[in-house]
PyMOL CGO cylinders between C-alpha atoms (Angstrom):
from pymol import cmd
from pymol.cgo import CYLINDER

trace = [
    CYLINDER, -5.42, -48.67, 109.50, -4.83, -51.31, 106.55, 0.3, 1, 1, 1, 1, 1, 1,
    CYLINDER, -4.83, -51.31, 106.55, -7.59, -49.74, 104.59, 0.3, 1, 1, 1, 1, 1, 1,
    CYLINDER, -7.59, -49.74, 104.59, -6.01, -46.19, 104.71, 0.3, 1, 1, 1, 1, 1, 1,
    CYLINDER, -6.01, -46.19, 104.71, -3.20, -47.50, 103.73, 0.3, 1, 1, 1, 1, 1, 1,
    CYLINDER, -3.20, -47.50, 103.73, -4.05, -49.33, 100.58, 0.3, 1, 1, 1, 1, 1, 1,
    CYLINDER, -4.05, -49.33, 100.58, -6.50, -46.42, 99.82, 0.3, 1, 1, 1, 1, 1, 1,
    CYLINDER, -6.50, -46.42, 99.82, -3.47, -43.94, 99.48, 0.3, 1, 1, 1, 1, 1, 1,
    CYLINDER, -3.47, -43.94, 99.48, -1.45, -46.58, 97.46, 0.3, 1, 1, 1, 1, 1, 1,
    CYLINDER, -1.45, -46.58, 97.46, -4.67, -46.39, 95.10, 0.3, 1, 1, 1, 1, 1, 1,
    CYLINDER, -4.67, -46.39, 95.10, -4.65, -43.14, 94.92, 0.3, 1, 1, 1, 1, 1, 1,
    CYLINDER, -4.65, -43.14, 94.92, -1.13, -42.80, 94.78, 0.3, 1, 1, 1, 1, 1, 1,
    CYLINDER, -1.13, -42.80, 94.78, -0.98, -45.23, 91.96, 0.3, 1, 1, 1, 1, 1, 1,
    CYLINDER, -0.98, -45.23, 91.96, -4.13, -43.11, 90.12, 0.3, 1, 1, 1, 1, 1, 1,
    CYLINDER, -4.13, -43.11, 90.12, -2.37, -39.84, 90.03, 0.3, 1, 1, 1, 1, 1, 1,
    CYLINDER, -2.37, -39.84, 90.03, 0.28, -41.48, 88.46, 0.3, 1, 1, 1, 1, 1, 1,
    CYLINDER, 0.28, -41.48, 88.46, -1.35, -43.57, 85.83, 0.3, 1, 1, 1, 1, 1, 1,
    CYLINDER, -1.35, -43.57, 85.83, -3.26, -40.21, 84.95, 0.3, 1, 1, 1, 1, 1, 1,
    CYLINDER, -3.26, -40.21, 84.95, -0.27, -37.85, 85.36, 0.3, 1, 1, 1, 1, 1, 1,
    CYLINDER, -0.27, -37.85, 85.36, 1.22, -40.87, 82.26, 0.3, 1, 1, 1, 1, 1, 1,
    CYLINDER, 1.22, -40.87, 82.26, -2.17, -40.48, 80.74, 0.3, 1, 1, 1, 1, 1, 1,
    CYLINDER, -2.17, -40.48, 80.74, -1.65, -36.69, 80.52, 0.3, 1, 1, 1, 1, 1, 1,
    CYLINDER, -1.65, -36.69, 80.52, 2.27, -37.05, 79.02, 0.3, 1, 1, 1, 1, 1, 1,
    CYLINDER, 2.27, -37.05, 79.02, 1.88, -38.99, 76.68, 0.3, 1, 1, 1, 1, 1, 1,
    CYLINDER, 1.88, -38.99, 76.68, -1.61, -37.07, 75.53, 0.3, 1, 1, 1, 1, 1, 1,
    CYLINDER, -1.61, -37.07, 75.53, 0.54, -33.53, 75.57, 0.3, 1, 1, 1, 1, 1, 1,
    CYLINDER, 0.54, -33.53, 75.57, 3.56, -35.09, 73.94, 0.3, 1, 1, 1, 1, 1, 1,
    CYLINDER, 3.56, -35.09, 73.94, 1.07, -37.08, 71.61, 0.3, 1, 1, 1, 1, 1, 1,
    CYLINDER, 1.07, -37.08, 71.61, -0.74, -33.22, 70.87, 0.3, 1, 1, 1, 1, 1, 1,
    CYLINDER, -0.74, -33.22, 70.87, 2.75, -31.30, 70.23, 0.3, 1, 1, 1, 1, 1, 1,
    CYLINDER, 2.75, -31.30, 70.23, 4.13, -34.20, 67.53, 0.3, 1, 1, 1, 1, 1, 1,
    CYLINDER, 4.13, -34.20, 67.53, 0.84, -33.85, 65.95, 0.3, 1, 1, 1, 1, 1, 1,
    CYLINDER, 0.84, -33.85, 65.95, 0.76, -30.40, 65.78, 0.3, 1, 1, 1, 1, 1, 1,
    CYLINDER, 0.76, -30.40, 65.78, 4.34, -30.20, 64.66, 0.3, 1, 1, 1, 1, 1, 1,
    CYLINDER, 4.34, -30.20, 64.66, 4.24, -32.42, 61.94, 0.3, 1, 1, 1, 1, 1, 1,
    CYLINDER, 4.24, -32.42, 61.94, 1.26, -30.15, 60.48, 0.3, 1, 1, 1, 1, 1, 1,
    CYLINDER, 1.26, -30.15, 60.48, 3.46, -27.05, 60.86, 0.3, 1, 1, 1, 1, 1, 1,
    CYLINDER, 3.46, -27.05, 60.86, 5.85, -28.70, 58.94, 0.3, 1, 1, 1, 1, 1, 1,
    CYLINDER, 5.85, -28.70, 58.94, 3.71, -29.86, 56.34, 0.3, 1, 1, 1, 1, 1, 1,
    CYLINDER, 3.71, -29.86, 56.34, 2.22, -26.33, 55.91, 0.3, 1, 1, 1, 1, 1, 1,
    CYLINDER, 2.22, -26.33, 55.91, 5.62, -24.52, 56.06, 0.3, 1, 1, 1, 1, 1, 1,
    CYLINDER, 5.62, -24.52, 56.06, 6.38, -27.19, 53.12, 0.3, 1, 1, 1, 1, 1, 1,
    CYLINDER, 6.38, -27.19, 53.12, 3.81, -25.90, 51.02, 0.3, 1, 1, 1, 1, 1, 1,
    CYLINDER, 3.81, -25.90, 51.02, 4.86, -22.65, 51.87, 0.3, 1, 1, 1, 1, 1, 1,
    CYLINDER, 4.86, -22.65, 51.87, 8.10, -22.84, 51.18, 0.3, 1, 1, 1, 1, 1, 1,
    CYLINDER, 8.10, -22.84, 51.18, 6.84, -24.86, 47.80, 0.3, 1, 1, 1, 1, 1, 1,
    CYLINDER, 6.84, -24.86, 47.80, 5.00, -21.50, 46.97, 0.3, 1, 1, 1, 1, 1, 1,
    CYLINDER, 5.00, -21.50, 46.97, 7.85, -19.37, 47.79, 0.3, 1, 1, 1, 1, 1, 1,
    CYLINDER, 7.85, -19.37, 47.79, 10.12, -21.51, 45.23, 0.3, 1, 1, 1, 1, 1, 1,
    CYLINDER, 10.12, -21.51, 45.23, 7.87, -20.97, 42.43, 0.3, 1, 1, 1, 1, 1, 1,
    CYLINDER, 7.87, -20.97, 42.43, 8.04, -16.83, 42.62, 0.3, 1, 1, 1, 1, 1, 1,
    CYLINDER, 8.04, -16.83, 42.62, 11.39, -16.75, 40.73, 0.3, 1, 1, 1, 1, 1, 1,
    CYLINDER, 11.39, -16.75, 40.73, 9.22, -18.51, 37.88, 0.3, 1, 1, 1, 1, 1, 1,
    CYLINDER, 9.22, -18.51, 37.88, 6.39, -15.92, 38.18, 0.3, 1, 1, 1, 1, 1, 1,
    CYLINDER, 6.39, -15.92, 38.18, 8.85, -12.54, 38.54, 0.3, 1, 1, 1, 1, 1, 1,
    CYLINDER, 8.85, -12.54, 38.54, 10.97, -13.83, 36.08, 0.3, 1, 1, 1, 1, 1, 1,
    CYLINDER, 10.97, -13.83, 36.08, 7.84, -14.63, 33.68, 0.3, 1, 1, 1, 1, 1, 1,
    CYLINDER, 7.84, -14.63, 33.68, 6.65, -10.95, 33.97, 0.3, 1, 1, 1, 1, 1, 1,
    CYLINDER, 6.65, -10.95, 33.97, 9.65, -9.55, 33.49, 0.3, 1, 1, 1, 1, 1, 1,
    CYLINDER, 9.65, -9.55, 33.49, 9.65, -11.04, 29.89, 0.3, 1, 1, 1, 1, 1, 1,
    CYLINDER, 9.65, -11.04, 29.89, 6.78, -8.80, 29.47, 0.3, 1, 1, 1, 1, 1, 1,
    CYLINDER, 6.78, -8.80, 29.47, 7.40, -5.82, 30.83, 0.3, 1, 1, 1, 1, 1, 1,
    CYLINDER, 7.40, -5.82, 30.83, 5.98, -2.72, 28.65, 0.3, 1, 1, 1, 1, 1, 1,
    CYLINDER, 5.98, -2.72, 28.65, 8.40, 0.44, 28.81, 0.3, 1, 1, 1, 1, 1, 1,
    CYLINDER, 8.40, 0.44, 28.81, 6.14, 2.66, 29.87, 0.3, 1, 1, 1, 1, 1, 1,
    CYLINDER, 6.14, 2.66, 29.87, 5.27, 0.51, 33.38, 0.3, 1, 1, 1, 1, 1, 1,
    CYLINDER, 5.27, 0.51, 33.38, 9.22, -0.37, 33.65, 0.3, 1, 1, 1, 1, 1, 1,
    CYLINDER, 9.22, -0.37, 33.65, 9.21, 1.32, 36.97, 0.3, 1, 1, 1, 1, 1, 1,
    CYLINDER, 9.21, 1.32, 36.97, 6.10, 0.09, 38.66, 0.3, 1, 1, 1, 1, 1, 1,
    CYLINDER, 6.10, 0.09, 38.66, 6.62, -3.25, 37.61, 0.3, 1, 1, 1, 1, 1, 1,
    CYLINDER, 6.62, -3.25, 37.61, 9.86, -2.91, 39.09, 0.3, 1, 1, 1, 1, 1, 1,
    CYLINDER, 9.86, -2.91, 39.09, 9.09, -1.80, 42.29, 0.3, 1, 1, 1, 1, 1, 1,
    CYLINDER, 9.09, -1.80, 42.29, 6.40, -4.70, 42.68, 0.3, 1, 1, 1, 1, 1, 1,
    CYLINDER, 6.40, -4.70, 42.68, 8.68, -7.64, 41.73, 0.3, 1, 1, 1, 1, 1, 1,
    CYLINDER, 8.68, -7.64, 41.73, 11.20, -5.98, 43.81, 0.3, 1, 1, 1, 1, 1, 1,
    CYLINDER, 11.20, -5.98, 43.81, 9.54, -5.57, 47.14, 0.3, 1, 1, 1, 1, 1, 1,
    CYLINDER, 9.54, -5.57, 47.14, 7.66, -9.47, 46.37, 0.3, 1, 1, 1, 1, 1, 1,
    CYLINDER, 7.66, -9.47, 46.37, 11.48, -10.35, 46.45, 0.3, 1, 1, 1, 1, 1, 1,
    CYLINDER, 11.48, -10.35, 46.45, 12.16, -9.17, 50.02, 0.3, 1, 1, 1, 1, 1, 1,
    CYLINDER, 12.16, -9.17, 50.02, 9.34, -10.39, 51.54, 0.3, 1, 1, 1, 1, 1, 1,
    CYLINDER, 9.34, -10.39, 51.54, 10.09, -13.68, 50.33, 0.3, 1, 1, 1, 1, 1, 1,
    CYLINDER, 10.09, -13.68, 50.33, 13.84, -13.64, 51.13, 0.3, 1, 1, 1, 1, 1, 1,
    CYLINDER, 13.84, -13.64, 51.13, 12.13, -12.65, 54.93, 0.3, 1, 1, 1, 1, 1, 1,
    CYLINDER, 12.13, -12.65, 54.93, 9.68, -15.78, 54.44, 0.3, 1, 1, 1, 1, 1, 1,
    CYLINDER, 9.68, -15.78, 54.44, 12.76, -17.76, 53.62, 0.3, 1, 1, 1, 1, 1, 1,
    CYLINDER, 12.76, -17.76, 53.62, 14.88, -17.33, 56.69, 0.3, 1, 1, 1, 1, 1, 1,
    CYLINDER, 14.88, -17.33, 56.69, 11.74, -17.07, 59.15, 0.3, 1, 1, 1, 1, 1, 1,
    CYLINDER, 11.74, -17.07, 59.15, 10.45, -20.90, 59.36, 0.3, 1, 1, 1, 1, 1, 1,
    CYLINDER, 10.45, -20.90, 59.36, 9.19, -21.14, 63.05, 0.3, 1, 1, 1, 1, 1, 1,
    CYLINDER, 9.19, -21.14, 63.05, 5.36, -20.42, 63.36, 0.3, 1, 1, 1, 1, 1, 1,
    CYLINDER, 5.36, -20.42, 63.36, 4.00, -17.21, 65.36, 0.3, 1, 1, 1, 1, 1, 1,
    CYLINDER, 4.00, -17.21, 65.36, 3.00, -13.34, 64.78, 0.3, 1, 1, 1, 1, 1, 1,
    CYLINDER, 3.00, -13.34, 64.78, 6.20, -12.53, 62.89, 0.3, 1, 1, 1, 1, 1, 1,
    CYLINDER, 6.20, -12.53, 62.89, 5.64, -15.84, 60.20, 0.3, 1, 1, 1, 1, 1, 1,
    CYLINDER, 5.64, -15.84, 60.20, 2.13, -14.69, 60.07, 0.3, 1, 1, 1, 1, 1, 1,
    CYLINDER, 2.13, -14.69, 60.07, 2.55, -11.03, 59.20, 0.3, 1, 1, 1, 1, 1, 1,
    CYLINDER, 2.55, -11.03, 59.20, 5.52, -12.28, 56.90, 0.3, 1, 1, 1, 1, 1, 1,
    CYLINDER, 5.52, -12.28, 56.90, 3.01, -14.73, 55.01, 0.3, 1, 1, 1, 1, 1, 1,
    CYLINDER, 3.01, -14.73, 55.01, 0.26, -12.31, 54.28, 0.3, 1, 1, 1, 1, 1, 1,
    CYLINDER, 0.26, -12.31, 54.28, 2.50, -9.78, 53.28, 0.3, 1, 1, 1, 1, 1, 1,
    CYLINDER, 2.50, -9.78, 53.28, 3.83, -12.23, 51.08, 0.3, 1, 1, 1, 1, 1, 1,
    CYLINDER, 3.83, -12.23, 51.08, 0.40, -13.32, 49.88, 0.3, 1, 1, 1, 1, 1, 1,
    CYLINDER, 0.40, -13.32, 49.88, -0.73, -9.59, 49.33, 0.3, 1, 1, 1, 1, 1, 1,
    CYLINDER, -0.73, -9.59, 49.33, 2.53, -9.10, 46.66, 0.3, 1, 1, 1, 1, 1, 1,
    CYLINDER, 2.53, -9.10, 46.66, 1.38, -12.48, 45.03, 0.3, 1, 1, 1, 1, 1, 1,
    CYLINDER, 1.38, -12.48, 45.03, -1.87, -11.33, 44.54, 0.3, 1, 1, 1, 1, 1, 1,
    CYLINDER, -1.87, -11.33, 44.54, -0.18, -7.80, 42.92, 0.3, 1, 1, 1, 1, 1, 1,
    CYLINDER, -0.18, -7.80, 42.92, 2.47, -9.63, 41.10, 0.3, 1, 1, 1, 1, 1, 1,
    CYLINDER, 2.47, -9.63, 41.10, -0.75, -12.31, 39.66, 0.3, 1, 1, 1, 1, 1, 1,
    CYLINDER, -0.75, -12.31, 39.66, -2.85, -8.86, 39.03, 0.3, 1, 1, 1, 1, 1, 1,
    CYLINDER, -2.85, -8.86, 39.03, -0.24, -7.32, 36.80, 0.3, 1, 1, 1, 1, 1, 1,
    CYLINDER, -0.24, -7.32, 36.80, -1.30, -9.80, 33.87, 0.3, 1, 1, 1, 1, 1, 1,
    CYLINDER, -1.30, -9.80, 33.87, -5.03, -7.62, 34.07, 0.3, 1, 1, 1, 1, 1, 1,
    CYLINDER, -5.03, -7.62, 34.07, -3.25, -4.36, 32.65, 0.3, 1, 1, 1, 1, 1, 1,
    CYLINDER, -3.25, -4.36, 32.65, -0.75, -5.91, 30.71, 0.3, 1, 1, 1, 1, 1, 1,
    CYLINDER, -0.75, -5.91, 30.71, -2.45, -8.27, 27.79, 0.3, 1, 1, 1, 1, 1, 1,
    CYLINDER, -2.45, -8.27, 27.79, 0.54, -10.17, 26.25, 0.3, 1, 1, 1, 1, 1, 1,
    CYLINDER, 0.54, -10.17, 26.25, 1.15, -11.50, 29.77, 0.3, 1, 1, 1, 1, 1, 1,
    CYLINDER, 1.15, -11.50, 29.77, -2.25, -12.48, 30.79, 0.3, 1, 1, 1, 1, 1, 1,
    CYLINDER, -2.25, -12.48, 30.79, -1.85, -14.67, 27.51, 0.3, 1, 1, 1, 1, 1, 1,
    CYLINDER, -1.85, -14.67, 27.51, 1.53, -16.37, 28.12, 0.3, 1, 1, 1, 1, 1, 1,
    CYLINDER, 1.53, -16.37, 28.12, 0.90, -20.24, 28.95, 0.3, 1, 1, 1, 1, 1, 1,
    CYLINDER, 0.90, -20.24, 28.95, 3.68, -20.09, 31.61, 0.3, 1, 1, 1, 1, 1, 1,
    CYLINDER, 3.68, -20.09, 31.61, 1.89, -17.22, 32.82, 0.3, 1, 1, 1, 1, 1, 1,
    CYLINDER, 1.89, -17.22, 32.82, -1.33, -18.79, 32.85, 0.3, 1, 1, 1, 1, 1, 1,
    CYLINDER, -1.33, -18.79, 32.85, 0.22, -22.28, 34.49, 0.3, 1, 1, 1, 1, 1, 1,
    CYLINDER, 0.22, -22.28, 34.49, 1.94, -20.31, 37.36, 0.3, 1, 1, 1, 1, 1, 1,
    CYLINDER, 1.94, -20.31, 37.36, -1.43, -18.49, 38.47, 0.3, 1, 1, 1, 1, 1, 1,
    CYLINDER, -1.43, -18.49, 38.47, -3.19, -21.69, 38.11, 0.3, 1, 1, 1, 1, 1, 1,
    CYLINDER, -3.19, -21.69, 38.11, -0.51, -23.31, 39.93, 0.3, 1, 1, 1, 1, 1, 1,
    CYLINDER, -0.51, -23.31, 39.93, -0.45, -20.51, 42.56, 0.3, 1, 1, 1, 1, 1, 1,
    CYLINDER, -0.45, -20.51, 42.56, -4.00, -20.47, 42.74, 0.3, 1, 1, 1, 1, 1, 1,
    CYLINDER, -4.00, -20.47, 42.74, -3.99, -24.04, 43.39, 0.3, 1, 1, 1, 1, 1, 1,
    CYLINDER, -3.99, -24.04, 43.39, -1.19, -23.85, 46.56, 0.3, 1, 1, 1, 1, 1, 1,
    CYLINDER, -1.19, -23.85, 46.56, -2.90, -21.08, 48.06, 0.3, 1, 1, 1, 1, 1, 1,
    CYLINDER, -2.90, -21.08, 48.06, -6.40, -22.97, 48.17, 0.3, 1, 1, 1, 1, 1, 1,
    CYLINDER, -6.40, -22.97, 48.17, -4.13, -26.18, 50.31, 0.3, 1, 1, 1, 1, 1, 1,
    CYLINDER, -4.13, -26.18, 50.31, -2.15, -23.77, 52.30, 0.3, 1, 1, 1, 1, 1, 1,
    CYLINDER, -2.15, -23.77, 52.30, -5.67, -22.45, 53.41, 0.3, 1, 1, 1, 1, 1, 1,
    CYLINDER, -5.67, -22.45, 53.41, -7.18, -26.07, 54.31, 0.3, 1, 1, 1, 1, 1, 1,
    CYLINDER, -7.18, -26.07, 54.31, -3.45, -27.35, 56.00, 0.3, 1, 1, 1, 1, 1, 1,
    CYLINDER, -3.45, -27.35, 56.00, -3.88, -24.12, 58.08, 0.3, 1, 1, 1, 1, 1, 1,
    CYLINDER, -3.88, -24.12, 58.08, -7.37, -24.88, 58.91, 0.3, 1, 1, 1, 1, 1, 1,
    CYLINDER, -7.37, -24.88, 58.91, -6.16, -28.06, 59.95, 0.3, 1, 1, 1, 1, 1, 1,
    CYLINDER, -6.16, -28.06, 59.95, -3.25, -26.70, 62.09, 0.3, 1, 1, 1, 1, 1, 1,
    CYLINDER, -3.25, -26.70, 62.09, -5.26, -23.96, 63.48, 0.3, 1, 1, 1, 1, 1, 1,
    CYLINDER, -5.26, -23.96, 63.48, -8.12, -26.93, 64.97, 0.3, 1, 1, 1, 1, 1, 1,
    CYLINDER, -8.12, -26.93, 64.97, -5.04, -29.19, 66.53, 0.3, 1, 1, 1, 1, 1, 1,
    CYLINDER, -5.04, -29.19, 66.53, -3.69, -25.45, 67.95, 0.3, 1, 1, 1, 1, 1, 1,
    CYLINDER, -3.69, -25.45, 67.95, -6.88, -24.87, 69.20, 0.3, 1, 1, 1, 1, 1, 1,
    CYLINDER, -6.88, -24.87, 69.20, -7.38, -28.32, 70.65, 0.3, 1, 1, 1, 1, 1, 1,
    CYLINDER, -7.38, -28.32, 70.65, -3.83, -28.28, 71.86, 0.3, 1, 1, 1, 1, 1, 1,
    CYLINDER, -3.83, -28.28, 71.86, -4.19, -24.58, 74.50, 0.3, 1, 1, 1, 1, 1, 1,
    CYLINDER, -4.19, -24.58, 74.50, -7.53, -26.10, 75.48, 0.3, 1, 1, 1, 1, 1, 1,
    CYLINDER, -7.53, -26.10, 75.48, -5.44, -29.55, 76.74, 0.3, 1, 1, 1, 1, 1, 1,
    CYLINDER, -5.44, -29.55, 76.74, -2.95, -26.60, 78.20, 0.3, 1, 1, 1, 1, 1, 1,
    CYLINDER, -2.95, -26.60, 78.20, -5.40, -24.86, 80.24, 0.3, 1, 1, 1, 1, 1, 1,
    CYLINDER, -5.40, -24.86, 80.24, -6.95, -28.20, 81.74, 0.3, 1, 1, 1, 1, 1, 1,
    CYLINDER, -6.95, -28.20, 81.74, -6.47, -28.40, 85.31, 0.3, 1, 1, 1, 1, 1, 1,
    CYLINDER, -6.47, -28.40, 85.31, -5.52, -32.13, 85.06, 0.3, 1, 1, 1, 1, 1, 1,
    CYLINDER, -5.52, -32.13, 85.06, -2.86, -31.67, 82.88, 0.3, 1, 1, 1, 1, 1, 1,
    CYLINDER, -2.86, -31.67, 82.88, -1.19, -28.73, 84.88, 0.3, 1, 1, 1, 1, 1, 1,
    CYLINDER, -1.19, -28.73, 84.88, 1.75, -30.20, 86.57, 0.3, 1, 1, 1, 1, 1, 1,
    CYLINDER, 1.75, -30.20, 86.57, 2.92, -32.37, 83.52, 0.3, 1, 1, 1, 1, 1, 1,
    CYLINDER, 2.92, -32.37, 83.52, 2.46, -28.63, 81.75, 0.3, 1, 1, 1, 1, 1, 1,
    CYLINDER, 2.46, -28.63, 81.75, 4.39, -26.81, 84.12, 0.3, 1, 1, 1, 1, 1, 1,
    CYLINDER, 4.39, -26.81, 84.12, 7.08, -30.07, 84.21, 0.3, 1, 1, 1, 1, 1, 1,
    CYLINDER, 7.08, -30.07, 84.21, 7.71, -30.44, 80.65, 0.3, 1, 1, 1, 1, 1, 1,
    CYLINDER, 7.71, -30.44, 80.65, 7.14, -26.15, 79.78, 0.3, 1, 1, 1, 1, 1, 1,
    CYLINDER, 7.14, -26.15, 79.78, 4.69, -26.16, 77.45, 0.3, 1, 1, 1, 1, 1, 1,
    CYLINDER, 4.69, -26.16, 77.45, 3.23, -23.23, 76.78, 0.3, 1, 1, 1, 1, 1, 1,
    CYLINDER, 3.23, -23.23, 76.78, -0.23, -22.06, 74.19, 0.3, 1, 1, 1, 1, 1, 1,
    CYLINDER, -0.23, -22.06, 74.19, 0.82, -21.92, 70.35, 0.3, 1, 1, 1, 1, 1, 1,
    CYLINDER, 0.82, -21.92, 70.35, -0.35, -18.57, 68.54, 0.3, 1, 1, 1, 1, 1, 1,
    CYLINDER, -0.35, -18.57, 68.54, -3.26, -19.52, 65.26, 0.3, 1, 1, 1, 1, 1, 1,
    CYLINDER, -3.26, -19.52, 65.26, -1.65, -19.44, 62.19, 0.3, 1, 1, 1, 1, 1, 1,
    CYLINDER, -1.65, -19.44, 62.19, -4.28, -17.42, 59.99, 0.3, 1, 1, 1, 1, 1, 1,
    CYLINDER, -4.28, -17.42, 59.99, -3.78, -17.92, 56.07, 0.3, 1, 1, 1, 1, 1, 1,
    CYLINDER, -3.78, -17.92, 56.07, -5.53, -14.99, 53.49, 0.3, 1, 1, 1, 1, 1, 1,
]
cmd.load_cgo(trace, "trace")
């Protein structure tokens, strides 16, 4: 009878020990992966701060007879950045927000191939570097994110750390996919 009862207290005192184990991994996991999301929605925000630079830039060189177009490009690259701005938590709507913002980028860096005296300009030149340069380390801090995200709904899904899962509500995060 003794021996059944200190075998329960061991397992007793197992399950908890490894239900601790399992907090402290998942809590571990979610700062982790939070302070990458905010280190990549600091770049990102560090790219959306330099457009005024780049739209105000090209409209210094604006030729009359592409007034229009170049219009309607800077001014739809201004929307979707005042939607980047106000949208800072990470999942499908960020995402689609982000390319979308990345795909009038690339339109409002393109411009400078049609027009010549812009794809001269220094500050021009600069702000595509520049841009070129934030693009490549938002693309290596997502890759980074997206591996702890990935590593994170794995540690989710494992059967050992279901009830501190359920206790605490955590729930898969959705891959944040940079073009």
């Amino acid at each position: 009878m003794e021996h059944i009862i200190f075998i329960s207290i061991g397992v007793v005192i197992f399950l908890v020990f490894l239900g601790s184990m399992s907090i402290v991994h998942i809590r571990t996991m979610r700062d982790d992966l939070n302070t990458r999301w905010y280190n990549l929605a600091d770049k990102l925000q560090y790219r959306q701060d330099l457009m005024p630079n780049l739209v105000e830039t090209i409209r210094l060189h604006i030729p009359d007879n592409k007034k229009i177009e170049y219009e309607r490009i800077i001014d739809q690259s201004i929307q979707v950045r005042d939607k980047a701005g106000k949208n800072a938590v990470p999942g499908a709507e960020k995402i689609a927000i982000e390319h979308s913002l990345s795909g009038n980028i690339k339109q409002l860096l393109d411009l400078a191939i049609e027009n010549r005296e812009l794809s001269q300009n220094t500050n021009f030149l600069e702000l595509r570097k520049e841009f070129k340069e934030i693009s490549k380390e938002i693309e290596e801090m997502s890759n980074e994110y997206n591996v702890k995200v990935r590593h994170h709904n794995r540690s989710v899904k494992r059967i050992y750390n279901l009830i501190p899962v359920l206790l605490m509500r955590y729930s898969k995060k959705k891959i944040f996919e940079f073009e």
